[in-house]
C-alpha positions in Angstrom: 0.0 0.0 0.0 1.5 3.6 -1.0 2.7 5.9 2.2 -0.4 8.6 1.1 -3.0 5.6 1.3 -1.7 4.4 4.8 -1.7 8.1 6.1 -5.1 8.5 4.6 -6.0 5.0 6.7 -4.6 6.1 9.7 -5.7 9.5 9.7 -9.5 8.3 9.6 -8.9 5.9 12.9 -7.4 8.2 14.8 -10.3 11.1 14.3 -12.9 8.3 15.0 -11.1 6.8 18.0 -10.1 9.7 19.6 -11.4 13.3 18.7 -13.4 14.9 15.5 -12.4 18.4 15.9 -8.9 20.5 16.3 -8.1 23.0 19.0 -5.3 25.7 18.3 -5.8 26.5 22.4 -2.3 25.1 24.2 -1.9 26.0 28.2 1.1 27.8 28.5 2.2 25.8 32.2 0.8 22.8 30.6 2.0 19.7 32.8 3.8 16.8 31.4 1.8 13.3 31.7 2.7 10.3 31.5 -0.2 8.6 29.6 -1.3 9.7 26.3 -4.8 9.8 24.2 -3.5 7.2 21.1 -5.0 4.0 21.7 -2.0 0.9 21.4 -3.3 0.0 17.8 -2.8 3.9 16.8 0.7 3.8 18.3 1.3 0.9 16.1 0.2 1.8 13.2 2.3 5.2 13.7 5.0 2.8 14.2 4.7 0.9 10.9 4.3 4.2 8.6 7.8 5.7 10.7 9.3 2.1 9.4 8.2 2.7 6.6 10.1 5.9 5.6 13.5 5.4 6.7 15.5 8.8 8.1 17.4 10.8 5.5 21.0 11.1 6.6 21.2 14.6 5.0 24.5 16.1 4.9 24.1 20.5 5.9 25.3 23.1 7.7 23.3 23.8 10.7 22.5 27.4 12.3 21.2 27.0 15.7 17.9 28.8 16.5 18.1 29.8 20.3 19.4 29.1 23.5 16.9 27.4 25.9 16.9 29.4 29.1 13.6 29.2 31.1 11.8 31.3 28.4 9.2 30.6 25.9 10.3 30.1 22.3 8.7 29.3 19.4 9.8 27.7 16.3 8.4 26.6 13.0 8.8 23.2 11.2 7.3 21.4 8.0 5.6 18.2 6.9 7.5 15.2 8.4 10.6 16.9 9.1 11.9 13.8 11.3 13.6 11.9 8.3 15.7 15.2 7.1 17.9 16.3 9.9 18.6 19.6 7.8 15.0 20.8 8.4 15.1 19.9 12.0 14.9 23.3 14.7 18.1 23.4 16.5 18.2 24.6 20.1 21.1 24.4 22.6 21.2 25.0 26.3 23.8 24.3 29.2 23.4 22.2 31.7 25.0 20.0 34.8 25.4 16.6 35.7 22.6 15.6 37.9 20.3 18.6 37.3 16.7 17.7 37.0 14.9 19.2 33.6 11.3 19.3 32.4 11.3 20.3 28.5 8.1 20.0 26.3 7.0 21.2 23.0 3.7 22.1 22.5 2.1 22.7 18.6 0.2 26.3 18.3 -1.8 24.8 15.8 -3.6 21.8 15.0 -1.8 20.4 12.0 1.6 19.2 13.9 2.8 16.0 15.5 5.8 17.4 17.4 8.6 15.2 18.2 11.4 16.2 20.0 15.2 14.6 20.3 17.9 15.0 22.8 21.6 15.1 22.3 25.0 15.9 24.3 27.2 18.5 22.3 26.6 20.6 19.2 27.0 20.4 15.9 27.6 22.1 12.4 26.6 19.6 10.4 23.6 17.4 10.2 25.6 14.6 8.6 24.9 11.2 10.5 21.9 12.4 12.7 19.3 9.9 13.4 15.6 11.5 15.5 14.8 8.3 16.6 18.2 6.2 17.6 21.8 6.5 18.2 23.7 9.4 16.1 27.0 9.1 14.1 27.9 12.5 14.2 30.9 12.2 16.6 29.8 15.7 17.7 26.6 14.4 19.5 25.8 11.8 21.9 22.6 10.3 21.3 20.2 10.7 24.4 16.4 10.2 23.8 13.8 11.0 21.8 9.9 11.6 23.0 6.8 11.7 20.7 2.7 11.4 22.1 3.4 12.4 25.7 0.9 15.1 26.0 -2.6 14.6 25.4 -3.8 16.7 22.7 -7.0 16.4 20.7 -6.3 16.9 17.5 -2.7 15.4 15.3 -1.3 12.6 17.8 0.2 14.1 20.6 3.1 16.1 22.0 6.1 15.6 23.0 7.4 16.2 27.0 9.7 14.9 29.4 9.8 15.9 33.8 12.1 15.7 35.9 15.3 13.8 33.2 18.7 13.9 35.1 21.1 15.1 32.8 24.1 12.6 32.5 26.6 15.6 31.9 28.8 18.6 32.6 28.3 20.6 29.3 25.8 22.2 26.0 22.9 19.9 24.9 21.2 20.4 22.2 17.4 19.6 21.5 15.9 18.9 18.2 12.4 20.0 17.0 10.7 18.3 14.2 7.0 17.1 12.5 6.7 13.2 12.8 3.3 12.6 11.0 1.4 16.0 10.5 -2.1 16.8 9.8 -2.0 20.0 8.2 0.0 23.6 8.7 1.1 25.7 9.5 3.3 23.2 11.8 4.1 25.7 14.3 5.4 25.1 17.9 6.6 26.6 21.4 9.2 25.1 23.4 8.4 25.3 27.8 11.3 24.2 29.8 12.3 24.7 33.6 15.4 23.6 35.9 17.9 24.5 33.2 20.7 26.6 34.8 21.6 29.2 32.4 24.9 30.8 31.8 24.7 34.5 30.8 27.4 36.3 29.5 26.6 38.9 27.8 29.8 40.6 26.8 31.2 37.2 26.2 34.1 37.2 28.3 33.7 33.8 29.6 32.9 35.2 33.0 29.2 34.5 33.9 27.0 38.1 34.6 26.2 37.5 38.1 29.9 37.2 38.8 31.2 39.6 36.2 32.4 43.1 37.6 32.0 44.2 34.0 29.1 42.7 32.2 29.3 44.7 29.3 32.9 45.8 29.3 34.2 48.1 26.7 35.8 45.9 24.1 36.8 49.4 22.0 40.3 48.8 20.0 42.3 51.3 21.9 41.8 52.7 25.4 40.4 56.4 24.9 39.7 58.5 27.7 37.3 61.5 27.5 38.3 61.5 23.8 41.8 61.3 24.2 43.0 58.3 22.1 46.0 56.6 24.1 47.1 54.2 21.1 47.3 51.7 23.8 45.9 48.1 23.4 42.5 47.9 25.1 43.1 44.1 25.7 41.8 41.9 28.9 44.3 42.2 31.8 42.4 40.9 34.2 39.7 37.5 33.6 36.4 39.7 33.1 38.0 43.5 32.9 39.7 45.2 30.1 41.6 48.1 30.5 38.9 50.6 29.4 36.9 48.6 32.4 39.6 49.6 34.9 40.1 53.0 34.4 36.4 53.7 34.0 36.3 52.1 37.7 39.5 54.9 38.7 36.8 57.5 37.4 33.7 56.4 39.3 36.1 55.9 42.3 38.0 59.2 42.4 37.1 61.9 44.9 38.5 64.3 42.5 40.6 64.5 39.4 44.4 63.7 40.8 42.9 60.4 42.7 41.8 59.8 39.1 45.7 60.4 37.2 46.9 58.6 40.1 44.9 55.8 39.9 45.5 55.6 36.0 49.3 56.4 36.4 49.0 53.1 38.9 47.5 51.0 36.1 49.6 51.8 33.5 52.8 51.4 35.3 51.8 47.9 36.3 50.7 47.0 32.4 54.2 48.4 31.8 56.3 46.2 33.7 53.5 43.2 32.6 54.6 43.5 28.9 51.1 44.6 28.1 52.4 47.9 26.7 55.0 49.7 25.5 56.7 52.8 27.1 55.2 55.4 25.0 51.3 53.9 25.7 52.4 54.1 29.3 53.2 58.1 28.5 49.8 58.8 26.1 48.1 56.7 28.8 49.3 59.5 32.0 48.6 62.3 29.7 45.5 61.5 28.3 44.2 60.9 31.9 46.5 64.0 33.0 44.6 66.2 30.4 40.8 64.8 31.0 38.1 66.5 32.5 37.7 63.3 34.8 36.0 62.3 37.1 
């Protein structure tokens, strides 16, 4: 029998077994269940048509879409996805070893069977992905897949998982895809909670909460009050460039020696670091010498 006949079949079934009509309403802090509306001959018969179309290995580049971090995102797929990794939503989000997560994916409209896929590390490529079973991509460590967790009246059901204990220290990344569709647009949102989220906004590799200089000034040179030093605005210190520190001598100073002193302090110590040469150290004093600061 074609694959467009079986569908055909198997769409007719599940409309008389479970529900007639679709419902584009989704709750938002919808809870994860364990049991599902598909009766076990649905699940079987979904199970035979999957068989029956075997996964595409398809060889592409892959953008990721968003980082997962306690927010709502939505995404938006297209008509059984699942066997062409290159048309898959890609989402990545840090976690621990041990940390409990709840992740579900919820269709906005009627039309999409959602299925979701977890893997340890990232990727470029979707060379060698597999939704449903181990991966060959040496970038990505198969983890599970769910599909027909959540009750939902209209296309199968939706994918969901509570309280899964991460097995590492690192990024995941979770796939979003259409199994067996009814219609689109196949449209999605993505709820998660208990993932710890590492924000860094300046990208320093120090984490906001901890950073003295979340958005430090990454400028080419250090200029201050409009005085270009020539000198190196590099990182001396794990989260602070030098533009960092000698804003701090400026929003520290009592008045505007404490503020030369305090800058004559840096650049003598970058001096004798290697971090600049003799005549930055000079432009450096004068610049700060011929501010207006603090």
């Amino acid at each position: 029998m074609k694959l467009k006949t079986k569908i055909t079949l198997l769409f007719a079934c599940f409309a008389l077994s479970i529900f007639v009509s679709c419902t584009q309403d989704q709750a938002a802090d919808l809870t994860v269940e364990t049991t599902t509306d598909i009766s076990i001959e649905d699940a079987a018969k979904k199970l035979d048509m999957l068989r029956a179309r075997p996964t595409v290995q398809s060889k592409a580049a892959i953008t990721y879409l968003s980082e997962l971090c306690g927010d709502v995102v939505s995404g938006t797929s297209s008509l059984n996805s699942y066997d062409d990794a290159s048309l898959w939503g890609f989402y990545s989000f840090e976690g621990t070893a041990g940390d409990a997560v709840d992740i579900s994916v919820l269709r906005t409209n009627p039309g999409m069977d959602v299925g979701m896929t977890l893997y340890f590390g990232t990727t470029t490529t979707s060379d060698g992905l597999d939704a449903f079973g181990p991966s060959t991509n040496p970038d990505m460590t198969y983890l599970n897949n769910w599909d027909d967790n959540i009750p939902n009246p209209s296309c199968f059901s939706d994918p969901g998982v509570s309280g899964y204990v991460l097995p590492n220290t690192g990024v995941y990344t979770l796939v979003v895809y259409d199994v067996l569709g009814c219609g689109d647009p196949y449209t999605y949102e993505i709820h998660t909670s208990g993932i710890s989220c590492f924000i860094d906004t300046d990208g320093d590799g120090c984490e906001d909460e901890v950073d003295p200089h979340p958005n430090s000034n990454e400028e080419a040179t250090v200029t201050i009050d409009g005085c270009d030093s020539g000198a190196p605005n590099m990182y001396v210190e794990p989260c602070s460039t030098m533009s960092d520190l000698i804003a701090d001598c400026a929003a520290n100073a009592a008045n505007h020696a404490e503020f030369v002193a305090c800058v004559k302090a840096l650049a003598t110590a970058w001096r004798r670091a290697g971090h600049i040469d003799g005549r930055q150290n000079y432009y450096l004093q004068r610049c700060a010498s011929s501010s207006s600061l603090p």
